[in-house]
Backbone as XML, in Angstrom:
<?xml version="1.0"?>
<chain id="A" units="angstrom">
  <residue number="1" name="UNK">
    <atom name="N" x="-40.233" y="-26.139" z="6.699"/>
    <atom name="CA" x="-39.261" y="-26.995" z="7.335"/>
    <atom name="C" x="-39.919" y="-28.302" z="7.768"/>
  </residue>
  <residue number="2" name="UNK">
    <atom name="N" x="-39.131" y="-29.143" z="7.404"/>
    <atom name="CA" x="-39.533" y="-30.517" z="7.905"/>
    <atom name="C" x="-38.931" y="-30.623" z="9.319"/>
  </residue>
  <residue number="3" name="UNK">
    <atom name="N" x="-39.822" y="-31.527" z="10.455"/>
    <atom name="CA" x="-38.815" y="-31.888" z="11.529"/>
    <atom name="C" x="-38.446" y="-33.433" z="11.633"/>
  </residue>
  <residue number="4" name="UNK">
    <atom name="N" x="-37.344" y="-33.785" z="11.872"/>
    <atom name="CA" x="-36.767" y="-35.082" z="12.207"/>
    <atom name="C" x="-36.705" y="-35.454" z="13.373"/>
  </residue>
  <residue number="5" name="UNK">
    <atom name="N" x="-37.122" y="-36.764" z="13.834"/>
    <atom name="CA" x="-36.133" y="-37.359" z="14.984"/>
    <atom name="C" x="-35.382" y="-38.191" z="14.834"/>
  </residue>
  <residue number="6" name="UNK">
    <atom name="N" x="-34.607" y="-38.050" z="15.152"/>
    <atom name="CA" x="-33.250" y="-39.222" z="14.275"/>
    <atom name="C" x="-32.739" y="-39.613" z="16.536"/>
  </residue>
  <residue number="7" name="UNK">
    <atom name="N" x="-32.382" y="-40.969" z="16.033"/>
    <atom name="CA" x="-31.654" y="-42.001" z="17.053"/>
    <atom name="C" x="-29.685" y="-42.150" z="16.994"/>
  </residue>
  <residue number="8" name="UNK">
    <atom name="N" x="-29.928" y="-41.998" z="17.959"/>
    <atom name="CA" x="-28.162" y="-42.394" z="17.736"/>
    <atom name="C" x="-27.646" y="-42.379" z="19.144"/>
  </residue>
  <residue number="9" name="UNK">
    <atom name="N" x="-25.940" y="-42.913" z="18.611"/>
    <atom name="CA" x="-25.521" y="-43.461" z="19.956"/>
    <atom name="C" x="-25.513" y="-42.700" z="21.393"/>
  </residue>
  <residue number="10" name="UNK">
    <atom name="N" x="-25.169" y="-42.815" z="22.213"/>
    <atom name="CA" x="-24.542" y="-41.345" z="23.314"/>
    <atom name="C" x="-23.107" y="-41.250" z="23.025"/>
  </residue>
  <residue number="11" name="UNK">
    <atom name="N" x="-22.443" y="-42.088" z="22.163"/>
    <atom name="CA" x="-21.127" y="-41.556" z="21.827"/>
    <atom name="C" x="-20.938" y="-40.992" z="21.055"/>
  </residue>
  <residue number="12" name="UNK">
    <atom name="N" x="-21.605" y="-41.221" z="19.846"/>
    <atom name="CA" x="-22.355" y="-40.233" z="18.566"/>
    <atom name="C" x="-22.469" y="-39.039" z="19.175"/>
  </residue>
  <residue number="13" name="UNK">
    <atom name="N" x="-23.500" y="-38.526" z="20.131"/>
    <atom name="CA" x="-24.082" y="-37.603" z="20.437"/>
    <atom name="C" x="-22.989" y="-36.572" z="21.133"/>
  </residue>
  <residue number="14" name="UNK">
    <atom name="N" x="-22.038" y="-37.096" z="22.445"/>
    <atom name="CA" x="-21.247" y="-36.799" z="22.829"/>
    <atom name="C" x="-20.818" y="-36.009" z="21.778"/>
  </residue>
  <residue number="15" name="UNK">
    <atom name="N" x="-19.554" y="-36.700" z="21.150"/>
    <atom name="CA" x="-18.605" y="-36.492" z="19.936"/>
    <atom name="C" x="-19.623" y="-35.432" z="18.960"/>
  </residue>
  <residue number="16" name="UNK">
    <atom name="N" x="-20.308" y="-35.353" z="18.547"/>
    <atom name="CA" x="-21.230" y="-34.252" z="18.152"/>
    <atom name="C" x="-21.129" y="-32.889" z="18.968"/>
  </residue>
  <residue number="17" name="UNK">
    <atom name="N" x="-21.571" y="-33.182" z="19.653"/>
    <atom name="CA" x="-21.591" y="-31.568" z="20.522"/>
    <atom name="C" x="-20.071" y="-31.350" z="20.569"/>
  </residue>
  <residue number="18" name="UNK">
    <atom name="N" x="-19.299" y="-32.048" z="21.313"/>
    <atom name="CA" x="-17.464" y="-31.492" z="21.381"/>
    <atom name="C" x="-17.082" y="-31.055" z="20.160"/>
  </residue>
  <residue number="19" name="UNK">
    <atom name="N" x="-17.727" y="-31.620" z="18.828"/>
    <atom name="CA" x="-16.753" y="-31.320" z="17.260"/>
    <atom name="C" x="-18.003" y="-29.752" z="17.631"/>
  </residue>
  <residue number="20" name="UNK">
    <atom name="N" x="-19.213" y="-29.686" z="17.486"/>
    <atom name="CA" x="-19.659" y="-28.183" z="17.676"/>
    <atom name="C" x="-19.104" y="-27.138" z="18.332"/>
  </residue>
  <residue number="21" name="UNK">
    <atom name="N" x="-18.801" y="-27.620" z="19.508"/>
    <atom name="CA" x="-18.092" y="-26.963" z="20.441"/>
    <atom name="C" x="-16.657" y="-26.104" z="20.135"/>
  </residue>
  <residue number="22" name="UNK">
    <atom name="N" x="-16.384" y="-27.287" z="19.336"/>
    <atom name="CA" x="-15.112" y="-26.764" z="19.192"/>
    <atom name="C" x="-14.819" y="-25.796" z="18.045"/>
  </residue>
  <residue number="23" name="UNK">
    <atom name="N" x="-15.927" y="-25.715" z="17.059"/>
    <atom name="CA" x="-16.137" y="-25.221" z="15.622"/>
    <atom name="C" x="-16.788" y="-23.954" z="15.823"/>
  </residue>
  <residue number="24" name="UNK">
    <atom name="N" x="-17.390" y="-23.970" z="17.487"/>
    <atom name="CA" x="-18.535" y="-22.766" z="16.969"/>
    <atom name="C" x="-19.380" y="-22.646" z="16.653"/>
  </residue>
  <residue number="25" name="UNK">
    <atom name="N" x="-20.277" y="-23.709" z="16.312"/>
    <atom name="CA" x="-21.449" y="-24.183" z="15.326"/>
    <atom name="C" x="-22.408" y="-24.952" z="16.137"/>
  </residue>
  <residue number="26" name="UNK">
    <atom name="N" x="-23.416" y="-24.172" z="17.235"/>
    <atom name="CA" x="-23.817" y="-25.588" z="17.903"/>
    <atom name="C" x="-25.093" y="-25.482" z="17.511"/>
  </residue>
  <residue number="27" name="UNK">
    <atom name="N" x="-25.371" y="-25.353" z="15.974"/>
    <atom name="CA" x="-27.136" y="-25.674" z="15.780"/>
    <atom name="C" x="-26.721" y="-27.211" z="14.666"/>
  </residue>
  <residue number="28" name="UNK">
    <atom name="N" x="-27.327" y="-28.297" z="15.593"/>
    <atom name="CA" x="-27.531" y="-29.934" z="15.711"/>
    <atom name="C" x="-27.943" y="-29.451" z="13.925"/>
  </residue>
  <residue number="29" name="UNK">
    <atom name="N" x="-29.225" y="-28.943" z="13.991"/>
    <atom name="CA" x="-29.829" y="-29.005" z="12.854"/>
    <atom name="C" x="-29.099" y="-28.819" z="11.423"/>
  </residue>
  <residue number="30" name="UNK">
    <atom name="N" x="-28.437" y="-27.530" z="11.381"/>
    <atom name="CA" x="-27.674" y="-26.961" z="10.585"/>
    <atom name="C" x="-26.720" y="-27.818" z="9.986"/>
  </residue>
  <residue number="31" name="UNK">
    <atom name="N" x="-25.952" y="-28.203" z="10.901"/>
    <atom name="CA" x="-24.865" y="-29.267" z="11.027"/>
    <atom name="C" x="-25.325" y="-30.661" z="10.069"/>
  </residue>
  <residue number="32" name="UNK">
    <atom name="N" x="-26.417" y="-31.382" z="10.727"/>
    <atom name="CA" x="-27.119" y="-32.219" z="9.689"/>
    <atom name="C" x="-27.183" y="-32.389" z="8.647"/>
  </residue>
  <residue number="33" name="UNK">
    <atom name="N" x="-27.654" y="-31.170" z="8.407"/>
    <atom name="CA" x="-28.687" y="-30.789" z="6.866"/>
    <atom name="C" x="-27.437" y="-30.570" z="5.900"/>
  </residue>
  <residue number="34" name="UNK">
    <atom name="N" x="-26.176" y="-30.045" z="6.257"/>
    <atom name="CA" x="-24.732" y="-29.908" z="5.447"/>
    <atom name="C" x="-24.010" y="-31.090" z="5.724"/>
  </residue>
  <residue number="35" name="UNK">
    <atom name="N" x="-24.396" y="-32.282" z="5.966"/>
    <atom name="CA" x="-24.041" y="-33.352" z="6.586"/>
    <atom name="C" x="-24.560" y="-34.080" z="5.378"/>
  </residue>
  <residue number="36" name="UNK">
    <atom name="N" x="-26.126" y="-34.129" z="5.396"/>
    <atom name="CA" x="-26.626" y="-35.638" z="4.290"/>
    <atom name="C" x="-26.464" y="-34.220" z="3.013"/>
  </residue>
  <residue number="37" name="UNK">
    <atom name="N" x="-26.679" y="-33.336" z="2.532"/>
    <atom name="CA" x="-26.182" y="-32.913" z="1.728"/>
    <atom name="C" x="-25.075" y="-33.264" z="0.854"/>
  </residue>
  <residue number="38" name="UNK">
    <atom name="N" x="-23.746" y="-33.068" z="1.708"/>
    <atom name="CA" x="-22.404" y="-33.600" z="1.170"/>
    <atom name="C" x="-22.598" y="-35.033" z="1.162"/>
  </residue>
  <residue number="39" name="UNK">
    <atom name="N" x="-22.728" y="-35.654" z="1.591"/>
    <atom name="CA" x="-22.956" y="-37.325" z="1.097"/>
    <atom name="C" x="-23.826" y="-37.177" z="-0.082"/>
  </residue>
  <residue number="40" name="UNK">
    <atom name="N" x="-24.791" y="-36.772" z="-0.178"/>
    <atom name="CA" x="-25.663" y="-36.968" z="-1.409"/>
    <atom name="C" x="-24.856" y="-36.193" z="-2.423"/>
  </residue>
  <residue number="41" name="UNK">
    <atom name="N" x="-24.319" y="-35.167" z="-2.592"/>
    <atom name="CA" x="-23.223" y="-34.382" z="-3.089"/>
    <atom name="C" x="-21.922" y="-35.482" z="-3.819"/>
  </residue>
  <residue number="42" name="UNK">
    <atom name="N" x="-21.385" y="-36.267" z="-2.989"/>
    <atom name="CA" x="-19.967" y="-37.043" z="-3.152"/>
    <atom name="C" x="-20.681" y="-38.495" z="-3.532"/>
  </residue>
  <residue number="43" name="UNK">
    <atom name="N" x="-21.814" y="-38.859" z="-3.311"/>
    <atom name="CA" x="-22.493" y="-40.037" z="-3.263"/>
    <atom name="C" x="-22.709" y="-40.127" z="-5.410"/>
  </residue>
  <residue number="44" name="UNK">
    <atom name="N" x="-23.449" y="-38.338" z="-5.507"/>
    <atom name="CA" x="-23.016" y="-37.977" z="-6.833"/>
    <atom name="C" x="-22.166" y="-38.136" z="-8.075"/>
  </residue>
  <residue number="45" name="UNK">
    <atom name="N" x="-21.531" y="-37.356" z="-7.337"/>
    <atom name="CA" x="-20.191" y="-37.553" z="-8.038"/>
    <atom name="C" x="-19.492" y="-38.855" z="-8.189"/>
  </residue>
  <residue number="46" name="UNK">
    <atom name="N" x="-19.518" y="-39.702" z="-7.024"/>
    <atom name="CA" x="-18.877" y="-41.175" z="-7.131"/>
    <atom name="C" x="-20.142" y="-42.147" z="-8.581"/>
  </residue>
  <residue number="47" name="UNK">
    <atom name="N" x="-21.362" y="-41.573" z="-8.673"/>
    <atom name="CA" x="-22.310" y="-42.045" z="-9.750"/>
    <atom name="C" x="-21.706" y="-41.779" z="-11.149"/>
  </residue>
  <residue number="48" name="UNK">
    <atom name="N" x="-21.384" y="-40.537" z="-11.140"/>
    <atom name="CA" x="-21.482" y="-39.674" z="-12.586"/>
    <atom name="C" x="-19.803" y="-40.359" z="-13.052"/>
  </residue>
  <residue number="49" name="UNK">
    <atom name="N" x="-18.701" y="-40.309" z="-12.185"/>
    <atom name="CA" x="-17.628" y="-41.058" z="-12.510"/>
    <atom name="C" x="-17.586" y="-42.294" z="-13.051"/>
  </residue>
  <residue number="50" name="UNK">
    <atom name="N" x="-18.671" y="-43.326" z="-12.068"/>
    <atom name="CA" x="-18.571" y="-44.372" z="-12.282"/>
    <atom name="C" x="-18.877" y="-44.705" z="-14.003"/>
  </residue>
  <residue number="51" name="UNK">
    <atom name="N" x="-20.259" y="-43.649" z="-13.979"/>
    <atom name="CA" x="-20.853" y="-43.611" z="-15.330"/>
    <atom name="C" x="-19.479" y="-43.556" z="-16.430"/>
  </residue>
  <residue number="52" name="UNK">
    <atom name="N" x="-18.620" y="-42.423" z="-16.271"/>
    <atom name="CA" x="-17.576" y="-42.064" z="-16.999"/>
    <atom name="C" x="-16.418" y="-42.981" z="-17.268"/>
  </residue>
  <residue number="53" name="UNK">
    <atom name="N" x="-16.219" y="-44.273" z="-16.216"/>
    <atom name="CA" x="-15.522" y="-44.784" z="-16.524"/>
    <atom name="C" x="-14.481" y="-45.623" z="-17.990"/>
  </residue>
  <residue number="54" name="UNK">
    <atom name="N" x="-16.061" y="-45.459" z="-18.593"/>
    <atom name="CA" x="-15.655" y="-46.197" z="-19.946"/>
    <atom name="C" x="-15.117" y="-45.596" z="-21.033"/>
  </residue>
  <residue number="55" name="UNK">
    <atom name="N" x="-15.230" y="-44.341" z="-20.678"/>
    <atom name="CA" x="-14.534" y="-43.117" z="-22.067"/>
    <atom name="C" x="-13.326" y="-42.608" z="-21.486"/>
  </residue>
  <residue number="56" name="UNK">
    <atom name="N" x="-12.494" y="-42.243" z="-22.895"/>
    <atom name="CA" x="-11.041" y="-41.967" z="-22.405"/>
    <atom name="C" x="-11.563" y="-40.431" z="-22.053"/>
  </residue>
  <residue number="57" name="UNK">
    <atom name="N" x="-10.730" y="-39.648" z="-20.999"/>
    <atom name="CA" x="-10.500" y="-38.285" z="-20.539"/>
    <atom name="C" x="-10.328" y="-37.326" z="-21.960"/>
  </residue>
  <residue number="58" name="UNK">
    <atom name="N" x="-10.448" y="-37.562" z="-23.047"/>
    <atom name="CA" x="-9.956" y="-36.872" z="-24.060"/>
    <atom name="C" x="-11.470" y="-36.675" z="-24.736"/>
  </residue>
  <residue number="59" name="UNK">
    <atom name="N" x="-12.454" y="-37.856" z="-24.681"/>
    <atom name="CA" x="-13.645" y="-37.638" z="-25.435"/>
    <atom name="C" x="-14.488" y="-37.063" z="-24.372"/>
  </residue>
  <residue number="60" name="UNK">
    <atom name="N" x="-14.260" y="-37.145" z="-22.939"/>
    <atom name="CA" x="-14.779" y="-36.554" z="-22.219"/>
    <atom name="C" x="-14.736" y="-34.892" z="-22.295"/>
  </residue>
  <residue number="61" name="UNK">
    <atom name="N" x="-13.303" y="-34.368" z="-22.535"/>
    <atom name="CA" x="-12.879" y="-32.849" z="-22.579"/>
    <atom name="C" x="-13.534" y="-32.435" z="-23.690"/>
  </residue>
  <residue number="62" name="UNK">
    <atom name="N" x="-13.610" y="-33.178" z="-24.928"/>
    <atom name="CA" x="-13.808" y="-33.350" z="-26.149"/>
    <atom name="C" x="-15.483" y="-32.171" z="-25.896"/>
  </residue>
  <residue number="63" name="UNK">
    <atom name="N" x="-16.233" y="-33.093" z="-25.499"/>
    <atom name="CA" x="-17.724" y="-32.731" z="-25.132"/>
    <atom name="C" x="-18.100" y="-31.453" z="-24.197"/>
  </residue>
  <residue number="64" name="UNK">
    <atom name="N" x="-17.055" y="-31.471" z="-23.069"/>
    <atom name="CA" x="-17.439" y="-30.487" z="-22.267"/>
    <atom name="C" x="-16.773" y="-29.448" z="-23.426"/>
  </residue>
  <residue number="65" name="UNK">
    <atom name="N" x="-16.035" y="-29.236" z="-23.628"/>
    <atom name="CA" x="-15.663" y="-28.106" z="-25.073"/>
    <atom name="C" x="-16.676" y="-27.717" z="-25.914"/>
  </residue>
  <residue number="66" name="UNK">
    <atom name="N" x="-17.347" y="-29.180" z="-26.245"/>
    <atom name="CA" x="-18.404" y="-28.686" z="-26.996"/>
    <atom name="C" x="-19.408" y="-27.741" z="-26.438"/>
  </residue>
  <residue number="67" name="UNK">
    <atom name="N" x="-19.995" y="-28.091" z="-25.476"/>
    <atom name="CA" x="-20.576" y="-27.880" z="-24.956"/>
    <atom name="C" x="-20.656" y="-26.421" z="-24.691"/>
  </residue>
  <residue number="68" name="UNK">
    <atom name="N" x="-19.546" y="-26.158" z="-24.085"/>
    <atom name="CA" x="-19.022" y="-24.966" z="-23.448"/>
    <atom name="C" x="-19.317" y="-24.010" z="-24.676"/>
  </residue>
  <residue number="69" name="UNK">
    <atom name="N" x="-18.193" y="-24.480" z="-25.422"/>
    <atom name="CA" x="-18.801" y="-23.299" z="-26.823"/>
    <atom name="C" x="-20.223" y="-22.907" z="-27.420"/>
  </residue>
  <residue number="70" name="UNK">
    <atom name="N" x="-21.317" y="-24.396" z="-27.186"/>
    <atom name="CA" x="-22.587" y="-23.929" z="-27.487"/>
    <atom name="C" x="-23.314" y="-22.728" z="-26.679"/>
  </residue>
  <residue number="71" name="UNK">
    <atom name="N" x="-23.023" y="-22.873" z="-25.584"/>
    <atom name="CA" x="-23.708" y="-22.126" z="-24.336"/>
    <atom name="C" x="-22.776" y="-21.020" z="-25.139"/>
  </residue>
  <residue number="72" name="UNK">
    <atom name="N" x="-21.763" y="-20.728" z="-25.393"/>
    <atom name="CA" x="-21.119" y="-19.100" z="-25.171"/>
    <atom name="C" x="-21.510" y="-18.345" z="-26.520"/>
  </residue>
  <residue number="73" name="UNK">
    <atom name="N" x="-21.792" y="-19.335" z="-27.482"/>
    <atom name="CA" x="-22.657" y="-18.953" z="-29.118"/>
    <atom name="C" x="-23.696" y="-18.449" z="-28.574"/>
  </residue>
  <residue number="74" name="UNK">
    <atom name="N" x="-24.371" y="-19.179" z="-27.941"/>
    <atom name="CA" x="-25.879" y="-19.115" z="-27.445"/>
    <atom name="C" x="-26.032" y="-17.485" z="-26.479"/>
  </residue>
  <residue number="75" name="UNK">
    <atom name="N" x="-24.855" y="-17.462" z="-26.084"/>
    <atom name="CA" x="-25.176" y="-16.002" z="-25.199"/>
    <atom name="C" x="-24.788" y="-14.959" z="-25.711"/>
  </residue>
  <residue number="76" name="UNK">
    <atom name="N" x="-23.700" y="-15.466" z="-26.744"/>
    <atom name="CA" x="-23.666" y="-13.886" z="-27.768"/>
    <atom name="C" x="-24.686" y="-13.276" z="-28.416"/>
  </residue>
  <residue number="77" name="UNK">
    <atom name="N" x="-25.155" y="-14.551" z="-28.616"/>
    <atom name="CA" x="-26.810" y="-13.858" z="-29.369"/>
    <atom name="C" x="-28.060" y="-13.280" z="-29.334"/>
  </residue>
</chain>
């Protein structure tokens, strides 16, 4: 485990503990770590779209099909 010290507001901090509070969930840490996760997660996905923008949805399905079928050849065997 790595340790952090991270800075932030007292209204930040406040509003932190009350959303714990209210969830049930009061490890700071835990909370965090599923915190920059999902951003790096959606931060993702907003990449890989952007990437996708330029192909129609049809050559996209097109590939994952392919795809899909190689892997399921590949495991019959």
């Amino acid at each position: 485990m790595i340790h952090w010290s991270v800075t932030v507001s007292e209204e930040t901090n406040e509003a932190l503990h009350r959303f714990l509070a209210e969830h049930t969930d009061s490890d700071i840490s835990n909370f965090i770590e599923k915190a920059v996760q999902e951003k790096i997660f959606r931060s993702t996905i907003q990449e890989v779209h952007d990437l996708n923008t330029a192909f129609h949805s049809e050559e996209i399905e097109s590939v994952i099909d392919e795809a899909i079928g190689a892997v399921r050849a590949a495991h019959r065997s």
